[in-house]
Backbone as a chain_set.jsonl record, in Angstrom:
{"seq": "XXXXXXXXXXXXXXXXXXXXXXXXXXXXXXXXXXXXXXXXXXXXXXXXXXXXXXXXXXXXXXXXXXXXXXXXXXXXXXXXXXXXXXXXXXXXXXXXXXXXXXXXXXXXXXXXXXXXXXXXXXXXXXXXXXXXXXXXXXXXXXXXXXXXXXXXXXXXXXXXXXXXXXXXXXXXXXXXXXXXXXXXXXXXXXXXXXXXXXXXXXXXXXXXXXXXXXXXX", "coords": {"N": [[39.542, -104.545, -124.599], [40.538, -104.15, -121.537], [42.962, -105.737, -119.697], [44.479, -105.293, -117.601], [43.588, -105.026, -115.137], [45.022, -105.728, -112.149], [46.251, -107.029, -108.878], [49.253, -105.47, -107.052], [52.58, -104.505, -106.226], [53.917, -101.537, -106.536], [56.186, -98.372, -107.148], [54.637, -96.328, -109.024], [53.205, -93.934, -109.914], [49.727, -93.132, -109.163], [46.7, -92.189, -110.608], [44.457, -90.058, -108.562], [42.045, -90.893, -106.377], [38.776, -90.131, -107.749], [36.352, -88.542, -105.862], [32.952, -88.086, -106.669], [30.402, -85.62, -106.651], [27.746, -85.715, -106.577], [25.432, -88.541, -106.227], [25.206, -91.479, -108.257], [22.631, -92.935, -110.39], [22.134, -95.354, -109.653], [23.309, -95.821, -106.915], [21.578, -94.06, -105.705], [19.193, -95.534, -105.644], [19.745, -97.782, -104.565], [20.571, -96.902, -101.694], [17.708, -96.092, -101.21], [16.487, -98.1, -101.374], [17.493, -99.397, -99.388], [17.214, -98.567, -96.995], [14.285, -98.199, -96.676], [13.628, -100.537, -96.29], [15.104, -101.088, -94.055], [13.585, -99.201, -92.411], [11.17, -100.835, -92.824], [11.679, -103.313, -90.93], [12.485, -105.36, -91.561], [15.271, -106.368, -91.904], [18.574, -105.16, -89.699], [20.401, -102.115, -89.967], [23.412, -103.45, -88.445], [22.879, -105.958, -88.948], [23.111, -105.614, -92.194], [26.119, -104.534, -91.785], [27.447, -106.542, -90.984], [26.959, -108.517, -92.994], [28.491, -107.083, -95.091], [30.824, -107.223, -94.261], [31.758, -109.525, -94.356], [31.472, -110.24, -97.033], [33.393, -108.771, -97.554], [35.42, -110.34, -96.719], [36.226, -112.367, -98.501], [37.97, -113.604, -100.562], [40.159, -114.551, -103.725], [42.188, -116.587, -102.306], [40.81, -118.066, -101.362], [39.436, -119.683, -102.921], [42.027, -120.676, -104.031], [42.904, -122.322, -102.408], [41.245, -124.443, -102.293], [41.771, -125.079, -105.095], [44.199, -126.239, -104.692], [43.654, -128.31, -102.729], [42.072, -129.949, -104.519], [43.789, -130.86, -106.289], [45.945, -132.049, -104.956], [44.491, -134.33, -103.883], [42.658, -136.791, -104.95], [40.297, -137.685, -104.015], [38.69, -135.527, -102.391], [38.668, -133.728, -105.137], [36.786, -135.727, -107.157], [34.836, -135.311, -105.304], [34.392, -132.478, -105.489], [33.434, -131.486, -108.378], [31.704, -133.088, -108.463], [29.928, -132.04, -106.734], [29.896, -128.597, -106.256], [30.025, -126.675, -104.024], [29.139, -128.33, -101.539], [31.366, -129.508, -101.594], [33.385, -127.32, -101.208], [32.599, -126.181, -98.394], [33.331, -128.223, -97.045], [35.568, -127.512, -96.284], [35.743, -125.606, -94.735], [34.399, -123.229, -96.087], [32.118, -120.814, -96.312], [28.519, -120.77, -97.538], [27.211, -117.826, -98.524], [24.675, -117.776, -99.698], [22.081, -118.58, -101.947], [22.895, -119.703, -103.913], [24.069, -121.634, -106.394], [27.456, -124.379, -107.344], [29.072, -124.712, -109.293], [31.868, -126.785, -110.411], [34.223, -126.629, -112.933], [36.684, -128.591, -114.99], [39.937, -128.273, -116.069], [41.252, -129.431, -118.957], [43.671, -131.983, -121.098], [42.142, -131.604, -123.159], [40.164, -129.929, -123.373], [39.086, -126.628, -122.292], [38.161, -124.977, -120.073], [35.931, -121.653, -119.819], [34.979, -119.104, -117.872], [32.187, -116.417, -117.989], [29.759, -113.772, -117.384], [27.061, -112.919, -118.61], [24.569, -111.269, -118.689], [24.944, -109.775, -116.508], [27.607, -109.429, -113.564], [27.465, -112.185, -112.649], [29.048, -114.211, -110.211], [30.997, -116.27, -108.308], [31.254, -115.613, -105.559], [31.673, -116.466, -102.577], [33.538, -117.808, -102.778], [35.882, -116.576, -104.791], [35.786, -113.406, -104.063], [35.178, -110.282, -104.58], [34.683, -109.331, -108.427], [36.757, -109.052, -110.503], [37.004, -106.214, -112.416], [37.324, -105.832, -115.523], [35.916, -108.106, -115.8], [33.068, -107.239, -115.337], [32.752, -105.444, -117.677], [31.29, -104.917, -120.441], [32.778, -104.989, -123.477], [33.938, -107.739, -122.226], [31.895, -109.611, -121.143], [30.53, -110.005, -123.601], [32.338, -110.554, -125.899], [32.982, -112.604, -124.915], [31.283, -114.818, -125.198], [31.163, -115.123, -127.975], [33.792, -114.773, -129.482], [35.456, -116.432, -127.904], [38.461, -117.328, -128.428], [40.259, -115.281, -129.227], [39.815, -113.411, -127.394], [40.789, -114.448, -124.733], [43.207, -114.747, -126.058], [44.277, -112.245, -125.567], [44.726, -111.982, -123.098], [47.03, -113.692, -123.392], [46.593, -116.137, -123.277], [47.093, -119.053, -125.53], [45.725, -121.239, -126.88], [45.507, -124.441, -128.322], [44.167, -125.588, -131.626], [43.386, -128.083, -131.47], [41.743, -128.257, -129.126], [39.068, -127.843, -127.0], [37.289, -124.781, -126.665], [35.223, -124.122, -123.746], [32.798, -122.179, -123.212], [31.196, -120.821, -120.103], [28.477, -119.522, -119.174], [27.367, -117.731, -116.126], [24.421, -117.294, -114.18], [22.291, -116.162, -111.974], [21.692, -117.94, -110.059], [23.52, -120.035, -110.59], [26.806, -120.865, -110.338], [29.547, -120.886, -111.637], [33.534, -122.072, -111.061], [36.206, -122.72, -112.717], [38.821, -125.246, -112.468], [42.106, -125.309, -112.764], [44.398, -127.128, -114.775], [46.946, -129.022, -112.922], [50.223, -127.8, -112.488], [52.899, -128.685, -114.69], [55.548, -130.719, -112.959], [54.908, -130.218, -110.467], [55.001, -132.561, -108.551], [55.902, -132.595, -106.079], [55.237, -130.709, -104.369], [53.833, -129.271, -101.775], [50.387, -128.717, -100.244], [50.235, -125.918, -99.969], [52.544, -124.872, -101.147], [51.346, -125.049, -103.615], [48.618, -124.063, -103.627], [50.206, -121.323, -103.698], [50.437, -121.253, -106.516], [47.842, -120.733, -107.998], [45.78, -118.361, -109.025], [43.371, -115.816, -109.488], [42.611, -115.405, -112.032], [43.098, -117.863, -113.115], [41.128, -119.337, -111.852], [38.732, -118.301, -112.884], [39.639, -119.0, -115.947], [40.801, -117.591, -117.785], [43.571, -117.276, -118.133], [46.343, -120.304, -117.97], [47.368, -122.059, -114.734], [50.499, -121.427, -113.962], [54.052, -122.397, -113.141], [56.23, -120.033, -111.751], [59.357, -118.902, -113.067], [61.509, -118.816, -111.501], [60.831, -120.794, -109.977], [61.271, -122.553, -110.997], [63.222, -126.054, -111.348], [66.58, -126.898, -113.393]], "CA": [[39.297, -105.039, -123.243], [41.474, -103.859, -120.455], [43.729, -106.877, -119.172], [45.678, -104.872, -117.095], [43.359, -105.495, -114.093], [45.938, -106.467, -111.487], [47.12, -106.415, -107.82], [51.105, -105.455, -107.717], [53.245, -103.31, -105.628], [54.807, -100.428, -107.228], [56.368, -97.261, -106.722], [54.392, -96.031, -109.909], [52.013, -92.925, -109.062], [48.372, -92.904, -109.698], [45.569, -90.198, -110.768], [44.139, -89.911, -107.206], [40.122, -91.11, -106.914], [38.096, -88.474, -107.349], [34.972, -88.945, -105.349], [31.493, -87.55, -107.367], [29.551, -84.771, -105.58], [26.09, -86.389, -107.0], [25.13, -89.671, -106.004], [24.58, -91.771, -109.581], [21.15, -93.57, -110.259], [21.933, -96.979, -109.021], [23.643, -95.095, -105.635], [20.596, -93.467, -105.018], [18.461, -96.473, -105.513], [19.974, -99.005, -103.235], [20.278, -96.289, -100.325], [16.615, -95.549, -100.83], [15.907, -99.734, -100.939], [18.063, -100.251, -97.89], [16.127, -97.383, -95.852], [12.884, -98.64, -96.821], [13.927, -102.35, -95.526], [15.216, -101.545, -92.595], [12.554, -99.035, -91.766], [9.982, -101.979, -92.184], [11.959, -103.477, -89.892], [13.346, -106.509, -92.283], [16.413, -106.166, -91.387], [18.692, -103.673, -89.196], [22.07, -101.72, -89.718], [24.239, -104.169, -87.761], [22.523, -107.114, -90.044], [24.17, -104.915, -93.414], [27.551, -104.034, -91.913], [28.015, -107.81, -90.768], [27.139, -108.837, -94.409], [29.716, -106.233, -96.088], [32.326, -107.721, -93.472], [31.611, -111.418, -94.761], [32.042, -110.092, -98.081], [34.682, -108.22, -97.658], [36.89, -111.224, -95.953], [36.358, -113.212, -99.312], [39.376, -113.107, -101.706], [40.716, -115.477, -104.36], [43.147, -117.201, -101.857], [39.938, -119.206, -100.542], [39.665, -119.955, -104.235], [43.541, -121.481, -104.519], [43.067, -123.484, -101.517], [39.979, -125.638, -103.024], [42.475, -126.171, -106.324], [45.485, -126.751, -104.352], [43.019, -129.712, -102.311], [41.809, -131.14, -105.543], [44.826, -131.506, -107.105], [46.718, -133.333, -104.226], [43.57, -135.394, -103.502], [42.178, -137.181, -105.911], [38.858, -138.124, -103.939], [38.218, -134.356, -102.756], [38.295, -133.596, -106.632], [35.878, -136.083, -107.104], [33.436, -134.458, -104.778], [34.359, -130.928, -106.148], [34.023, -131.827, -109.575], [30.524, -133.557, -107.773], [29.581, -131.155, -106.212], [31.466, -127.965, -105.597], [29.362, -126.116, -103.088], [29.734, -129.176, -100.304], [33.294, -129.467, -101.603], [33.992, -126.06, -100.101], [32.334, -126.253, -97.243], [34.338, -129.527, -96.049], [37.022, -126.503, -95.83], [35.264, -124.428, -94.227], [33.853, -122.552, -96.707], [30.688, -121.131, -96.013], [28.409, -120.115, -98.322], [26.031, -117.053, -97.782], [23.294, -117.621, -100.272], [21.713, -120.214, -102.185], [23.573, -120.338, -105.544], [25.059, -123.398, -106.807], [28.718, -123.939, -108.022], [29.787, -125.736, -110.509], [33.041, -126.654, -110.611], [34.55, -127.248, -114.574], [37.81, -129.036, -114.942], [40.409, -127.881, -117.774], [42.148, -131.456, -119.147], [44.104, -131.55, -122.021], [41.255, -131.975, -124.686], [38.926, -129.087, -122.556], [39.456, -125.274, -121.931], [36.859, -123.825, -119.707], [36.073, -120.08, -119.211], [33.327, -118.281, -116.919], [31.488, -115.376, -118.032], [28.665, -113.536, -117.265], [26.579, -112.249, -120.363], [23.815, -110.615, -118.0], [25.798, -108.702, -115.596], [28.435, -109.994, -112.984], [27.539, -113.422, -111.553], [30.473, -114.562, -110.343], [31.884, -117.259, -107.574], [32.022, -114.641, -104.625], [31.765, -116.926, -101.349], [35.675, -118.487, -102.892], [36.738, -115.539, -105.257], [35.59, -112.645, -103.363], [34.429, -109.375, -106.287], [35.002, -110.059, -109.513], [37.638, -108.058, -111.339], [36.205, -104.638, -113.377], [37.366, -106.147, -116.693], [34.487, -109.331, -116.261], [31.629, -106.696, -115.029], [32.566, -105.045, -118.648], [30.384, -105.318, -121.796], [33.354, -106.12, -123.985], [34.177, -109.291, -122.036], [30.937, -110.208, -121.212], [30.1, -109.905, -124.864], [33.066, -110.991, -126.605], [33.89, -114.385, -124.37], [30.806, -115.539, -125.936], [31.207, -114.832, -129.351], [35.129, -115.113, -129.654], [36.444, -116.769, -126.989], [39.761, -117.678, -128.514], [40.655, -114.154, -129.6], [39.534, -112.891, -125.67], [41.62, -115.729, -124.485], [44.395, -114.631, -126.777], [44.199, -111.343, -124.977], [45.321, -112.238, -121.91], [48.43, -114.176, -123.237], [46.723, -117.862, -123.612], [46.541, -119.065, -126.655], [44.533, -121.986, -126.695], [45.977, -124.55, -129.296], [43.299, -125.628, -132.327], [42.596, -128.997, -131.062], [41.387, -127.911, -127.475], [37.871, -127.717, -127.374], [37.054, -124.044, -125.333], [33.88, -123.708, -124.126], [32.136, -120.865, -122.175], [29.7, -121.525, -119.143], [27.34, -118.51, -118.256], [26.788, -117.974, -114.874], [23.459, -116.911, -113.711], [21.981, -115.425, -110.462], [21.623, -119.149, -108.966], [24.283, -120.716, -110.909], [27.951, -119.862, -110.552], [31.241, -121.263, -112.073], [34.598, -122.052, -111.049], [37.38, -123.163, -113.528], [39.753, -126.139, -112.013], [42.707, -125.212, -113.645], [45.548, -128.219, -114.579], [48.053, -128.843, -112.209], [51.365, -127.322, -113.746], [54.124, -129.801, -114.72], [57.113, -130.656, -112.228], [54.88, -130.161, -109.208], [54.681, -133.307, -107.399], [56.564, -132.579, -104.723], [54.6, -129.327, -103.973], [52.808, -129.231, -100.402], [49.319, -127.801, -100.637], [50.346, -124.524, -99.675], [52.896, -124.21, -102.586], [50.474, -125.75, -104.907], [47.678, -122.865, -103.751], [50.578, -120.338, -104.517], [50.34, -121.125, -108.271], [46.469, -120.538, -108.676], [45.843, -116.669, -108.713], [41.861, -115.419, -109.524], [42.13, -115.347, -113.043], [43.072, -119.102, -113.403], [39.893, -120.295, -111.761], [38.114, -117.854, -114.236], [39.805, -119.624, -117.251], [41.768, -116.667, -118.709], [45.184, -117.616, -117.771], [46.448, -121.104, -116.855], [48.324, -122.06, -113.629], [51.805, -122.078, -114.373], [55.167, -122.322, -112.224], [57.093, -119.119, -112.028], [60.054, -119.327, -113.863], [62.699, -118.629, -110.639], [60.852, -121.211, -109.452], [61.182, -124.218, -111.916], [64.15, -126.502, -110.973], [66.169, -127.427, -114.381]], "C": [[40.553, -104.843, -122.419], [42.083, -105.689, -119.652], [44.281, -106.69, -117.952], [44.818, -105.077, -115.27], [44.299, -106.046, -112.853], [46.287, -106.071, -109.925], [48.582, -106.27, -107.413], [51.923, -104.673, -106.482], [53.959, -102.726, -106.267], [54.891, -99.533, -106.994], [55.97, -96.152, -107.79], [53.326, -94.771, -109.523], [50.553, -93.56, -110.384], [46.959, -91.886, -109.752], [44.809, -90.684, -109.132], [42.854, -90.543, -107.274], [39.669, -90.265, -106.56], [36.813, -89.069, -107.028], [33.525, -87.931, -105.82], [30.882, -87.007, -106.499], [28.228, -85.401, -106.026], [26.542, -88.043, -107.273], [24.663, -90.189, -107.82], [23.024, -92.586, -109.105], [21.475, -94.748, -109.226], [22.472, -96.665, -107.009], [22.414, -94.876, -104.408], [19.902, -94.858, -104.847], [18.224, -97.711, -104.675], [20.202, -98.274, -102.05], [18.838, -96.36, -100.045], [15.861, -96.997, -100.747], [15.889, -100.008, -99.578], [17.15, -99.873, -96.57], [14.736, -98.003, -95.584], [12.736, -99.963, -95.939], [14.0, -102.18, -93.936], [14.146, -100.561, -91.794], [11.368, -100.096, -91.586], [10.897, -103.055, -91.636], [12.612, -105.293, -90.603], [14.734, -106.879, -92.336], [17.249, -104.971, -90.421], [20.258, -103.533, -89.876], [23.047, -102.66, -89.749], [24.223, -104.988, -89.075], [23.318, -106.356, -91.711], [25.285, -104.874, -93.394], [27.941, -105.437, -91.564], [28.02, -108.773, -92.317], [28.185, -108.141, -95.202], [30.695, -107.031, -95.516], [32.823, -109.051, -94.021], [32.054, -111.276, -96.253], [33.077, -109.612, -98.779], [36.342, -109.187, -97.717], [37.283, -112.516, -97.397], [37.579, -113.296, -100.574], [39.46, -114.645, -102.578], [41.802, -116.602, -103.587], [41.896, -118.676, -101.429], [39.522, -120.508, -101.505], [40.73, -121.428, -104.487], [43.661, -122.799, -103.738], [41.932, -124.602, -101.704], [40.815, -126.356, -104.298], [43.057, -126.902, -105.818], [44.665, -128.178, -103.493], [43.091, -130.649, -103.307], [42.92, -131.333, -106.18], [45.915, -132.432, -106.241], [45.819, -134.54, -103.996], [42.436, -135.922, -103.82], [40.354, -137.393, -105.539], [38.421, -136.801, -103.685], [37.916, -133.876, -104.447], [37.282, -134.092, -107.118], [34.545, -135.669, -106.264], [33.426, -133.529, -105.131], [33.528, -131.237, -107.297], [31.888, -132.344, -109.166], [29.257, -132.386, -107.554], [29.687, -129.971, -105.557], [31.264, -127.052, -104.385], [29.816, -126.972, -101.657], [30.486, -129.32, -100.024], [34.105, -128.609, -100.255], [33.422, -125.717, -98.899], [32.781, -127.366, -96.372], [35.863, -128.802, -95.786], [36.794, -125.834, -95.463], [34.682, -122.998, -94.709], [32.77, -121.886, -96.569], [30.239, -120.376, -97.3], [26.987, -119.312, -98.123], [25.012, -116.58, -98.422], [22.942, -118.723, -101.008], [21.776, -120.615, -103.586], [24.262, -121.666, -105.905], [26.395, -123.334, -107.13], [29.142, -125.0, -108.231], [30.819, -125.649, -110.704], [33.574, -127.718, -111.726], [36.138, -127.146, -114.717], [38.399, -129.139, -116.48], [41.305, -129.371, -117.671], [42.611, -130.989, -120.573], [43.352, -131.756, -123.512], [40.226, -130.649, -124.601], [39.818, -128.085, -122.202], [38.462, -124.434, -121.597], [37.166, -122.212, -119.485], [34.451, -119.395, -119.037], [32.83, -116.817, -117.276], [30.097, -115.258, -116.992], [27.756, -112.845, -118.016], [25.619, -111.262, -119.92], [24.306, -109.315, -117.384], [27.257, -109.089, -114.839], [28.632, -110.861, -111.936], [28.64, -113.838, -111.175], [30.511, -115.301, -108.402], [32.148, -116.357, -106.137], [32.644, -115.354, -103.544], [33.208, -117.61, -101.553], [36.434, -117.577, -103.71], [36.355, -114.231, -105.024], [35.002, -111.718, -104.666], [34.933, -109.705, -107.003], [35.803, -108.549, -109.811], [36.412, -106.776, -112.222], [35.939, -105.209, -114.847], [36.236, -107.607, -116.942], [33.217, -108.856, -115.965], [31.601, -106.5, -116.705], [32.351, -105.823, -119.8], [31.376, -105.729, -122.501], [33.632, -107.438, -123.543], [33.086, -110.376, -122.209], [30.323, -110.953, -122.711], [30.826, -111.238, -125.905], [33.303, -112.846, -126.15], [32.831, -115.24, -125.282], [30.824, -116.067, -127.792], [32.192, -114.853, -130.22], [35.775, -115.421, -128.639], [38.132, -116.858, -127.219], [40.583, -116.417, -128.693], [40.611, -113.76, -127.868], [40.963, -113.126, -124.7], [43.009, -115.045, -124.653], [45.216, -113.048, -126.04], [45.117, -111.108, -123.948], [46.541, -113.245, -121.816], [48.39, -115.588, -123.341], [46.051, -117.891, -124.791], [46.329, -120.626, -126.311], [44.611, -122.972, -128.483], [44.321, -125.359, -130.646], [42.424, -127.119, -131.675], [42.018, -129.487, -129.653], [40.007, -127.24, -127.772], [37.587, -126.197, -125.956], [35.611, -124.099, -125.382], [33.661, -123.07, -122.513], [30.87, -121.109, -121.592], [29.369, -119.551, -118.74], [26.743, -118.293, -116.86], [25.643, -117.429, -114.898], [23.397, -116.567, -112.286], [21.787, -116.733, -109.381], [22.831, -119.945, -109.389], [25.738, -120.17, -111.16], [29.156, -121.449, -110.966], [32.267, -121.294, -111.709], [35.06, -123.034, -111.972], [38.474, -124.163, -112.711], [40.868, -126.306, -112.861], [43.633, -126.721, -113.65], [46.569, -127.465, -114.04], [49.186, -128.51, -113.084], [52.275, -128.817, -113.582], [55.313, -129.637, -113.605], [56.803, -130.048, -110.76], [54.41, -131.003, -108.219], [54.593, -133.322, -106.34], [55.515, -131.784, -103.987], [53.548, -129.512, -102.699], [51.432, -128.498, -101.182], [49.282, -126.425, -100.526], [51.219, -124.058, -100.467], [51.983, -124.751, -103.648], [49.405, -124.132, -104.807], [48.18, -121.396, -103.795], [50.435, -119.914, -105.713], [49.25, -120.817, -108.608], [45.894, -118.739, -108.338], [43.943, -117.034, -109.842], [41.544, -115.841, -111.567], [42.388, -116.841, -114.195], [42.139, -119.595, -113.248], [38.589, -119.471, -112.494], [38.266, -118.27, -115.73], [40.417, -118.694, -118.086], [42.944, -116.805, -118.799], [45.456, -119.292, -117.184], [47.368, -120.808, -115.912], [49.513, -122.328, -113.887], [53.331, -121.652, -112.864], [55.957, -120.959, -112.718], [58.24, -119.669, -112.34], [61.526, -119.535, -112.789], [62.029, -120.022, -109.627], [61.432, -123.031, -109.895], [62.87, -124.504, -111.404], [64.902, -127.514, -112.389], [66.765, -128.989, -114.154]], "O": [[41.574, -105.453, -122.737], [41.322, -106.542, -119.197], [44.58, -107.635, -117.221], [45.551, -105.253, -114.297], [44.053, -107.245, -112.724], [46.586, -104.901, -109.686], [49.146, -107.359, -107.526], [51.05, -104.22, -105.742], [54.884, -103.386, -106.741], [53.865, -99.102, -106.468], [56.624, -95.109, -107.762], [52.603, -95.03, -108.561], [50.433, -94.023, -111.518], [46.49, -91.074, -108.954], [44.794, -91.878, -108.835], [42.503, -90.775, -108.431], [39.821, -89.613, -105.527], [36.249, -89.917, -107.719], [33.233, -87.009, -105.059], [30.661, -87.638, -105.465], [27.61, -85.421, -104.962], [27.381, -88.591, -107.987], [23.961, -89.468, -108.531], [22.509, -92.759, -108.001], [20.98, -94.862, -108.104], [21.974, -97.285, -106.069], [22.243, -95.164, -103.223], [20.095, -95.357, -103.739], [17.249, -98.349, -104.277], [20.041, -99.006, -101.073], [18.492, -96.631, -98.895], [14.787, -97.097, -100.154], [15.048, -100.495, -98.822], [16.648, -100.495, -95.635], [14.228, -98.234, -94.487], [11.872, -100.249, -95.11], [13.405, -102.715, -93.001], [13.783, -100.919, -90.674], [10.731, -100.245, -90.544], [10.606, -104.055, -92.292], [13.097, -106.166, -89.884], [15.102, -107.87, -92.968], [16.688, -103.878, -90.332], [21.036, -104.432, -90.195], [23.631, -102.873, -90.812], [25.036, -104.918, -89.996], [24.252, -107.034, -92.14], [25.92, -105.055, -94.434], [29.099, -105.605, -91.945], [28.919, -109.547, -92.643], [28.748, -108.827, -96.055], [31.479, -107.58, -96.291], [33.969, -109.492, -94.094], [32.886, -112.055, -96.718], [33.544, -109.785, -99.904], [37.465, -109.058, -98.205], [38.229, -113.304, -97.389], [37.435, -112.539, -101.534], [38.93, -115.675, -102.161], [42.243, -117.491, -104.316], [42.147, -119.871, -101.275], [39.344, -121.693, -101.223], [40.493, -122.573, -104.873], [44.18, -123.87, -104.053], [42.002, -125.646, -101.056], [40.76, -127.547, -104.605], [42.914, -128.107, -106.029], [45.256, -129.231, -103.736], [43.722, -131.706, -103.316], [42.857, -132.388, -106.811], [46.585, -133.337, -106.738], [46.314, -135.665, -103.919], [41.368, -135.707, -103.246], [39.425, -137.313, -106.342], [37.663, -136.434, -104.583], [36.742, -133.719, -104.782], [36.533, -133.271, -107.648], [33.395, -135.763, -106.693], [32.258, -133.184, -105.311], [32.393, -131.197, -106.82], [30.984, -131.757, -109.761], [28.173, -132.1, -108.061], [29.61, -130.014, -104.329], [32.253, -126.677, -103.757], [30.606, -126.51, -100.834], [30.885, -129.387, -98.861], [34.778, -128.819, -99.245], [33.944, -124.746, -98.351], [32.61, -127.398, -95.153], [36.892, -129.278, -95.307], [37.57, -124.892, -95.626], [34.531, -121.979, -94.036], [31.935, -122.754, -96.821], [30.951, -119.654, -97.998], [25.94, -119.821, -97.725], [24.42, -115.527, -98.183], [23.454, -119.813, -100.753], [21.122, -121.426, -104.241], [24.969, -122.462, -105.287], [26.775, -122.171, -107.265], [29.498, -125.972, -107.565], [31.202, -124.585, -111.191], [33.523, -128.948, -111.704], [36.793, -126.108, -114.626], [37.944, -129.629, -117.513], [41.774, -130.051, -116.759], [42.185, -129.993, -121.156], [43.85, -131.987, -124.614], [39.556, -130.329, -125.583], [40.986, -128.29, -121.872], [37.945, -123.531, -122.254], [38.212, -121.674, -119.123], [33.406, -119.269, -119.676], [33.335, -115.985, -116.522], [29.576, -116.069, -116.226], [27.983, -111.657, -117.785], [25.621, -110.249, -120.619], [24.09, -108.149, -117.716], [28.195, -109.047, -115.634], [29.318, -110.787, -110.916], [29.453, -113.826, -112.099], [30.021, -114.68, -107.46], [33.271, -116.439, -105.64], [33.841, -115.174, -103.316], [33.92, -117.911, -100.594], [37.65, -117.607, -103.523], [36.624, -113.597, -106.045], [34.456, -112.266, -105.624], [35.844, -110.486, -106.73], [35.53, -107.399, -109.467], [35.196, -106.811, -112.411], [34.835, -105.178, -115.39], [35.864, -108.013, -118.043], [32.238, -109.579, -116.151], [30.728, -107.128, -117.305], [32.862, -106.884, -120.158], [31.375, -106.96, -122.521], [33.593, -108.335, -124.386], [33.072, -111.414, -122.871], [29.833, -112.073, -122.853], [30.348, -112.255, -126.409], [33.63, -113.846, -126.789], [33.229, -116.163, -125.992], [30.549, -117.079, -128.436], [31.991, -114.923, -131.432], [36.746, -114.724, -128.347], [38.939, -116.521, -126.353], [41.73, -116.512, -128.255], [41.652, -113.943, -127.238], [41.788, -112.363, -124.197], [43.791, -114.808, -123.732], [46.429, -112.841, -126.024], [46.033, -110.287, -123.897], [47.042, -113.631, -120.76], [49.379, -116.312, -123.453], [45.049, -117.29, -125.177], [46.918, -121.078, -125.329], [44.085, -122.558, -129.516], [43.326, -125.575, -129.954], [41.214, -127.21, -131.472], [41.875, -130.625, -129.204], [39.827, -126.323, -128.573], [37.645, -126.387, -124.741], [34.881, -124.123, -126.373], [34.059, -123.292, -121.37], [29.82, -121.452, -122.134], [30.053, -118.709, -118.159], [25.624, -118.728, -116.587], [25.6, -116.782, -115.944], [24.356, -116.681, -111.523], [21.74, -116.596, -108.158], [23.273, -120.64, -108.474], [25.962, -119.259, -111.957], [29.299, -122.595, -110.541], [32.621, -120.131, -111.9], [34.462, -124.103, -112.092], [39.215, -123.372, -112.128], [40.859, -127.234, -113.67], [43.597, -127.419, -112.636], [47.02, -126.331, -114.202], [49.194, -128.851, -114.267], [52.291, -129.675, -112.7], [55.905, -128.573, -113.424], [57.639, -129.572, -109.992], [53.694, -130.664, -107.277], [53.721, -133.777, -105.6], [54.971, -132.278, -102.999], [52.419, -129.948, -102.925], [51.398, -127.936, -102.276], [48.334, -125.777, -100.97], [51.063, -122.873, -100.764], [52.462, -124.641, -104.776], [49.425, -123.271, -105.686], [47.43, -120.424, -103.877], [50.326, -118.752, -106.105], [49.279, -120.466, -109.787], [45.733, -118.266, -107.214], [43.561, -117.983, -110.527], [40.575, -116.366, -112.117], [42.103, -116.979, -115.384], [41.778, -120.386, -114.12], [37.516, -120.06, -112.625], [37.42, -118.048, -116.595], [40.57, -119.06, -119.252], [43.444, -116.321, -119.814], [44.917, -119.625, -116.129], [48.077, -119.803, -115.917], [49.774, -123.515, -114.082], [53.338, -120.805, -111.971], [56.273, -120.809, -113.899], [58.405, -120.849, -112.029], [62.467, -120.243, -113.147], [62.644, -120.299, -108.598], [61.77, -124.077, -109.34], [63.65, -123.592, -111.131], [64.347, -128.569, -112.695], [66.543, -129.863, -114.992]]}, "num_chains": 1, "name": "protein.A"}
């Protein structure tokens, strides 16, 4: 399973993208849906490119700023934790379909992590697309079946008496991970607090931890 998933800046070169002269199956299939739709008149154009835009603007930061709430404020948490859909919409969240979201809190007895065993349900309206490495069949596969090894993958090891357990999203039901606050950040405004939570914390592969230039000894 590829880990290496990452956004970075570097002066590292890369093989160029080569763009495919033949459309693949699934290519063809949702052009020849979309056509069909908006010829019967179910939607238009505009209505598509204003949906890509909405989905486009979604990223993991919208994500950090729902932890970085619940962890300064104990009663938001309690409504997350409640209910995590309303949660994020008391931040302005919106959400642009009619999935649910469950939001599962790691504690020191508990170690959640979100798959999708189907295909790639996943949390969009607060973590925008899902990484490559959680569309793919090893993850999908493996999180269920060895989580701790998966886990181990990505650099957390996950000590014996920590109970992990793996939630399945579905096409109505989606997952976020509430990672624990790191140690030694009381002080931390909400806006350094929603520095520390990066995409693959509220997926459950990595916890949230303090960079190391940042810790004070």
């Amino acid at each position: 399973m590829n880990t290496q998933d990452h956004d970075h800046d570097h002066d590292h070169p890369h093989a160029e993208i080569a763009l495919s002269g033949r459309p693949g199956y699934y290519e063809i299939m949702e052009t020849a849906v979309r056509e069909l739709l908006v010829e019967k008149h179910l939607f238009g154009p505009d209505e598509i490119r204003r949906q890509i835009e909405v989905l486009d603007s979604r990223t993991p930061a919208l994500g950090a700023k729902v932890v970085a709430r619940a962890w300064a404020d104990p009663e938001f948490k309690a409504r997350l934790l409640a209910n995590g859909r309303t949660a994020c919409e008391e931040l302005g969240i919106s959400f642009y379909d009619d999935t649910q979201l469950i939001v599962l809190e790691n504690t020191e007895t508990v170690h959640n992590l979100i798959v999708c065993t189907l295909c790639s349900c996943y949390p969009r309206p607060v973590l925008g697309l899902p990484p490559d490495w959680y569309k793919a069949k090893p993850y999908r596969a493996r999180a269920v079946s060895e989580p701790r090894a998966v886990l181990a993958e990505f650099g957390t090891i996950i000590p014996d008496d920590v109970e992990v357990r793996v939630s399945d999203s579905t096409a109505m039901v989606r997952y976020l991970v509430l990672p624990r606050r790191p140690e030694g950040t009381e002080h931390y405004s909400e806006e350094q607090l929603a520095a520390l939570v990066t995409r693959d914390t509220m997926i459950g592969v990595v916890p949230a931890t303090v960079p190391t230039e940042r810790r004070v000894s």
